[in-house]
C-alpha positions in Angstrom: 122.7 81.1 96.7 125.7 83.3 96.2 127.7 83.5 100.0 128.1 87.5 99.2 124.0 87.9 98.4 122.9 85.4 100.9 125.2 87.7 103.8 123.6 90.7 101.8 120.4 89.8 102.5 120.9 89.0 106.5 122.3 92.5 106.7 118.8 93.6 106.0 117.2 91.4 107.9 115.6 89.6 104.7 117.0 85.6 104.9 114.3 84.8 101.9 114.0 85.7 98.8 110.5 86.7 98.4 107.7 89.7 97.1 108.6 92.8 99.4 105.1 93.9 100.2 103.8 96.0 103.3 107.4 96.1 104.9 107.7 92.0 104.8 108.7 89.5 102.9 106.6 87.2 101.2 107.3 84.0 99.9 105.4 82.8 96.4 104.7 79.1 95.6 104.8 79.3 92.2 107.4 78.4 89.0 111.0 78.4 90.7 112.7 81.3 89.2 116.5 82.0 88.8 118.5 84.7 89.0 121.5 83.8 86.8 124.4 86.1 86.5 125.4 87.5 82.5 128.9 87.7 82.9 129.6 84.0 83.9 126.0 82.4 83.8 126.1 80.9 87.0 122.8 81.3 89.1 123.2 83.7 92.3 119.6 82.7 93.0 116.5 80.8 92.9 113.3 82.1 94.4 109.3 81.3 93.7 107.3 82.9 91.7 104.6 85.1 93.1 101.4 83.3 93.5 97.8 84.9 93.2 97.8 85.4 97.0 101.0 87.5 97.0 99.5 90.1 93.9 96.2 90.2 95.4 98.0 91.1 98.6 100.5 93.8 96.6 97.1 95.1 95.0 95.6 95.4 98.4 98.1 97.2 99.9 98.9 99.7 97.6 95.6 100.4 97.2 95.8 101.3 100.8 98.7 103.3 100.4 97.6 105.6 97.6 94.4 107.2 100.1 
């Protein structure tokens, strides 16, 4: 992971890479995904795919949030 996303993210509190759902991050166990950059093509990072669990639990809670 890029040094400048990677201290990004621990500014926010957020050390994965994951689903933000219900105010926490989620990590998926799916396909490996990566997040390449267009200007020079290097990857600035990989994460995993959402898995059923983490959309059913997205569905869930905005379901909630929306009454």
């Amino acid at each position: 992971m890029n040094a400048n996303l990677s201290k990004l993210l621990e500014h926010f509190g957020l050390p994965d890479v994951g689903s933000f759902i219900n105010g926490e991050v989620l990590p998926g166990s799916g396909e490996a995904i990566d997040l390449v950059n267009p200007v020079n093509g290097k990857i600035l990072l990989s994460y995993t795919s959402a898995d059923q669990g983490v959309v059913s639990q997205a569905v869930e809670s905005s379901e909630r949030a929306q009454q």
